[in-house]
C-alpha positions, 0 to 999 in steps of 0.5 A, spaced: 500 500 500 502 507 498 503 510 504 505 517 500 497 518 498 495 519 506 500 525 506 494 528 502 488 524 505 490 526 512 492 534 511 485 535 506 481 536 512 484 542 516 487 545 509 480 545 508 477 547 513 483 553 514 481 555 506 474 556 509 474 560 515 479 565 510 474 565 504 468 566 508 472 572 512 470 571 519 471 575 525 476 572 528 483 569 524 485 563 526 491 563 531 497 558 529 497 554 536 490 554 533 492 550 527 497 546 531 491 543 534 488 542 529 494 538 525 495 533 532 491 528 529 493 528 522 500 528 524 500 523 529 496 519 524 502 520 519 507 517 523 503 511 526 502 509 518 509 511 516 511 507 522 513 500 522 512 499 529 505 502 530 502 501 523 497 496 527 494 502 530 492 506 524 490 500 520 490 492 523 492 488 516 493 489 510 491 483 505 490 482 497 483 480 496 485 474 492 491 470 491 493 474 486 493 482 483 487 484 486 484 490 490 486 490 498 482 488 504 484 493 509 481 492 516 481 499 521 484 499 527 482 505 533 487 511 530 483 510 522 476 512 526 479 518 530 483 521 523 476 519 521 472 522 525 476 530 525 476 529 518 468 529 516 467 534 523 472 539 519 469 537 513 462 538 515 464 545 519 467 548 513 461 546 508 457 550 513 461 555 513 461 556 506 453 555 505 453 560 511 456 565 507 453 563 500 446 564 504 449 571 507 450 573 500 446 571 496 443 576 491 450 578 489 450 571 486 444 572 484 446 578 481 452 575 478 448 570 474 443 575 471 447 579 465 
């Protein structure tokens, strides 16, 4: 398995949620201990993956469907559904603010589509 595509996977959401809270101009900037904890788990998630002696935490085994070339069968362990559960909470809070923020101006995109 690529352990170089969960550098991705695992920064997305607190990239996400990091570019959301700039674009819809909150009040309140995020301060970077702020963004340090937001990118605890992610990196804590990085090492187990990457990590020989605790890859076992992240994912409990890795093994091909079939004897020969096939897709993986993975089975999680606990740190996969912590990761899990910060991802879809930053991505959901970032949605929202973006509906919020699209909502808040709504006649100026509806502006924008009438030429």
């Amino acid at each position: 398995m690529a352990e170089d595509e969960n550098i991705g996977i695992s920064s997305q959401p607190v990239s996400w949620f990091i570019f959301t809270r700039r674009y819809s101009k909150q009040d309140r900037p995020l301060t970077r201990p702020f963004i340090a904890l937001l990118s605890i788990i992610p990196v804590i998630s990085l090492v187990m993956i990457f990590s020989d002696q605790w890859f076992h935490l992240y994912y409990s085994s890795i093994r091909p469907f079939t004897q020969g070339i096939g897709p993986l069968v993975i089975q999680r362990g606990p740190m996969y559904w912590v990761a899990l559960a910060q991802s879809y909470a930053l991505n959901a809070m970032a949605t929202f603010l973006l509906i919020g923020r699209f909502l808040e101006f709504r006649n100026i995109f509806r502006r924008q589509l009438d030429c």
